[in-house]
N, C-alpha and C positions, 0 to 999 in steps of 0.2 A: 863171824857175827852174822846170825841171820835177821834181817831188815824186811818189810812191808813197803816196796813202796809206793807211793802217794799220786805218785803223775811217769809218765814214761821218761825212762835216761837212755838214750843213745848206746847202745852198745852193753848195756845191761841187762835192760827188760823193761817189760811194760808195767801200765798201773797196775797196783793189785796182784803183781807177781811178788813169791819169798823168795829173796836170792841171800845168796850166800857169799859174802862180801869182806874183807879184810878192815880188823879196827880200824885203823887210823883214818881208811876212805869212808867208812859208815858216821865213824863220832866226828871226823874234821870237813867233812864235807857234804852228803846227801841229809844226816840229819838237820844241821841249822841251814843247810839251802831249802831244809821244806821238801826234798825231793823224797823223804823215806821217815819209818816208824819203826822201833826196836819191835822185834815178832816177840811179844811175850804171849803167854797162852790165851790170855784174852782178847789180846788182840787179834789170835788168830779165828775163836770163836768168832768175834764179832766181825771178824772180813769173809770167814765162811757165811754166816748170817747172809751178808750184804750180798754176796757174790750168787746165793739161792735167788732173794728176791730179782735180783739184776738179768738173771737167765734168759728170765720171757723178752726186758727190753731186747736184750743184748740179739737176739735173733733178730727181732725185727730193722735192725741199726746193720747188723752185716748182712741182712737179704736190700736193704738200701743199697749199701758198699757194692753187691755185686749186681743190680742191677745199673748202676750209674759206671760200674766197669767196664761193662757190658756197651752202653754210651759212646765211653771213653775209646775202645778197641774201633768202633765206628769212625769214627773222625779223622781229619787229613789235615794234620798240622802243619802249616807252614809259616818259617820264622824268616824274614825279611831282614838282613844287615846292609850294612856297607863293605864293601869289599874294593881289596887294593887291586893288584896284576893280579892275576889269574884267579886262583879259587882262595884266595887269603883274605880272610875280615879285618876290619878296625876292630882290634876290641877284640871279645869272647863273647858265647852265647851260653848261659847256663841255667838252673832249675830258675833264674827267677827272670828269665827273657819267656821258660816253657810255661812259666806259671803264668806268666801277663798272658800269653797264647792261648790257655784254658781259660783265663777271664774274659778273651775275646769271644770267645766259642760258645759261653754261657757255662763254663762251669771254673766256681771260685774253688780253688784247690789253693790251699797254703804251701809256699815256694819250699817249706822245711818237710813234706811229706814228698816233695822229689825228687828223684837220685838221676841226676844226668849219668847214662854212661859214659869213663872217659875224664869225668869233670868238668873244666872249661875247651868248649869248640872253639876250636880256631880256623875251623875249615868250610864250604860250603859242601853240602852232601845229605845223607841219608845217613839219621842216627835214633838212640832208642832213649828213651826212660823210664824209669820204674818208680810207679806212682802210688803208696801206699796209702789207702781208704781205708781200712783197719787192720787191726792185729796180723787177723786172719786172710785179709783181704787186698792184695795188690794185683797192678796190672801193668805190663811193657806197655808203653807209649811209642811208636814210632813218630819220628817229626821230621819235617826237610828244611835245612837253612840254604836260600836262595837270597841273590844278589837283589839288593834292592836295587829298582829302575832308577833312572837320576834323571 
């Protein structure tokens, strides 16, 4: 079943990509979640249409993307926990401790465009993430989680 869809799915594709999807996931699920559109022929005129005019934004939004990457690669993140003995935290530190860290720094990045490597830290140290600004457009994050002072 090939589908149009409507907003980006994790592990599918992005908006405005045709993927090629199995009934049962297309009709029980991406369609009434609103996530996708059956690709019939006019629907794919009218998303080629869309996709012409969109060109010129669309450069302008990823020469954004890669100049605020560009920012991002700049910067010395450092995340503040609690920790037990030695080098072991309370707790975890993950995309949405780096994401409060990017809102302290002045730039608001939504915690779902960050991929902690690793997933949840448990340790203090030197670790990375991967911050996706568009499609096309991602950047490694290095961050350091140190002991907060007490």
């Amino acid at each position: 079943m090939e589908l149009i869809l409507k907003q980006d799915v994790e592990g599918l594709g992005f908006k405005d990509d045709i993927v090629t999807v199995k009934n049962g996931y297309g009709r029980n699920f991406l369609i009434p979640q609103g996530n996708a559109i059956l690709a019939t022929i006019s629907a794919k005129k009218v998303l080629a249409e869309n996709l012409k005019q969109r060109a010129f934004k669309e450069k302008k939004i990823v020469d954004d993307a890669t100049a605020l990457s560009e920012t991002l690669k700049g910067l010395d993140i450092k995340i503040s926990a609690k920790t037990g003995s030695g080098d072991k935290l309370f707790g975890s530190v993950n995309n949405i401790n780096v994401s409060e860290a990017l809102e302290k720094a002045g730039h608001a990045i939504d915690k779902k465009f960050i991929n902690v490597t690793g997933g949840n830290i448990k340790r203090t140290g030197k670790y990375n993430a991967t911050v996706r600004l568009h499609r096309e457009v991602t950047v490694d994050l290095p961050f350091e989680i140190i002991a907060q002072s007490k």
